[in-house]
C-alpha positions as CSV (number, residue, x, y, z in Angstrom):
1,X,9.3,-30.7,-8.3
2,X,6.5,-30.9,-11.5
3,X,7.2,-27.5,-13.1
4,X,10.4,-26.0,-11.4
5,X,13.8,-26.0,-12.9
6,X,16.2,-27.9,-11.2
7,X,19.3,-25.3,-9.7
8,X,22.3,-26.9,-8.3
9,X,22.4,-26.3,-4.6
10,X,25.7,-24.7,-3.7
11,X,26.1,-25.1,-0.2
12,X,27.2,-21.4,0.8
13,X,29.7,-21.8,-1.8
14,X,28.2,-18.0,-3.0
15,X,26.8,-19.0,-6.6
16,X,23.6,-18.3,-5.9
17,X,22.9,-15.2,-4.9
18,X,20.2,-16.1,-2.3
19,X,22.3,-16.9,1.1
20,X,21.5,-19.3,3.2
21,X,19.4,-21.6,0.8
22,X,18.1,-25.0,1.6
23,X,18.0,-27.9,-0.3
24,X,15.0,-28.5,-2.0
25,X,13.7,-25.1,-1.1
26,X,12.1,-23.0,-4.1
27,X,13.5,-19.7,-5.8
28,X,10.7,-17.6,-7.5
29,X,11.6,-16.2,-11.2
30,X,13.1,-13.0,-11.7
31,X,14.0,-10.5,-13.7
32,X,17.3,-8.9,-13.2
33,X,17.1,-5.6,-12.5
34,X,17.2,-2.5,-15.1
35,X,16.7,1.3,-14.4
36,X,17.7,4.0,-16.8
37,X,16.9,7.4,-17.1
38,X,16.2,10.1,-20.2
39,X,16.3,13.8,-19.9
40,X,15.1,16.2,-22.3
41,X,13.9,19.9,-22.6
42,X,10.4,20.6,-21.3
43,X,9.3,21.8,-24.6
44,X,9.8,18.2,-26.1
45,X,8.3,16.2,-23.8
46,X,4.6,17.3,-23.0
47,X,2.8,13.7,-22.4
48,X,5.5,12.2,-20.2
49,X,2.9,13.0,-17.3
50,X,0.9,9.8,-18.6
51,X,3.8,7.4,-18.2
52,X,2.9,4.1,-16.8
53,X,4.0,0.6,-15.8
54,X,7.9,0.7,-16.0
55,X,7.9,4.1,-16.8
56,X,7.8,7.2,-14.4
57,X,8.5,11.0,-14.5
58,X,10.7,13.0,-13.0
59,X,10.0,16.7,-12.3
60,X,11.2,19.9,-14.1
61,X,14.3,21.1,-12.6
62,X,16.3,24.1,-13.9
63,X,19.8,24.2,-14.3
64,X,21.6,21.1,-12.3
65,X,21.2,18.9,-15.7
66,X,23.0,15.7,-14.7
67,X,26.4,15.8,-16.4
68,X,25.7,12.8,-19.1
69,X,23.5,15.0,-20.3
70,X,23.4,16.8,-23.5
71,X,20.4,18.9,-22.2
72,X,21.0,22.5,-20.9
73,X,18.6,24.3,-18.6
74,X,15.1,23.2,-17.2
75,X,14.8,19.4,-18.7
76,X,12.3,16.9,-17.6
77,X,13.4,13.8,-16.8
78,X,11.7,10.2,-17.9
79,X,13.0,6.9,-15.4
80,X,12.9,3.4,-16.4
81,X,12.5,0.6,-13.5
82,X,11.6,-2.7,-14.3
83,X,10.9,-3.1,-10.8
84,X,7.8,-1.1,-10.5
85,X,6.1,-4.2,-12.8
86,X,7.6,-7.3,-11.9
87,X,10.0,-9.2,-9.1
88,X,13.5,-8.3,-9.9
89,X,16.6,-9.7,-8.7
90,X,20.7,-9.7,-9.1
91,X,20.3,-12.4,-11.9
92,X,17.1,-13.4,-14.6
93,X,15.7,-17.4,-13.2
94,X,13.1,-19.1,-14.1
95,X,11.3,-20.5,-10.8
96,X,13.5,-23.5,-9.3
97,X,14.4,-25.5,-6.7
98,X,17.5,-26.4,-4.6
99,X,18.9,-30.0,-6.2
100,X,22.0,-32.3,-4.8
101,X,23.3,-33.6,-7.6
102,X,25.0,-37.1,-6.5
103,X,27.6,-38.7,-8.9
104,X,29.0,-41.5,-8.6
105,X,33.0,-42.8,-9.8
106,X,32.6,-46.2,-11.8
């Protein structure tokens, strides 16, 4: 248990988000998932090619600009996935393990 954060164990009782958990197993850390997206007009965007790490491009498209967009026309399109850099999950942990808490009435 040196260097793991002790979790409660729920018992199925669908807290944690890993099902079928055993006590005293170990969770890895996490990052809770993020993606995003930017669009923008070609013109204004000629290094997004060299996007790394979280970062990737889209391709030029013309016309079907998605619809929360303020860009009209051919656009380029710059994602964001935090996944592409570390383990992501539903929720951010720090590594840990399954722990039955017993208490005791006095």
């Amino acid at each position: 248990m040196r260097g793991k954060f002790v979790r409660a164990w729920d018992d199925g009782a669908g807290i944690d988000p890993t099902t079928g958990r055993a006590l005293l197993s170990v969770q890895q850390d996490a990052v809770q998932e993020m993606t995003g997206s930017a669009y923008t007009t070609v013109a204004d965007i000629s290094t997004a090619n060299a996007a790394t790490g979280v970062f990737n491009t889209g391709t030029h498209t013309a016309g079907n600009v998605p619809s929360s967009s303020s860009v009209s026309g051919a656009y380029h399109e710059l994602n964001f996935d935090a996944s592409a850099v570390a383990r992501t999950a539903t929720e951010t942990r720090p590594v840990n393990m399954a722990w039955n808490a017993i208490v005791r009435a006095a």
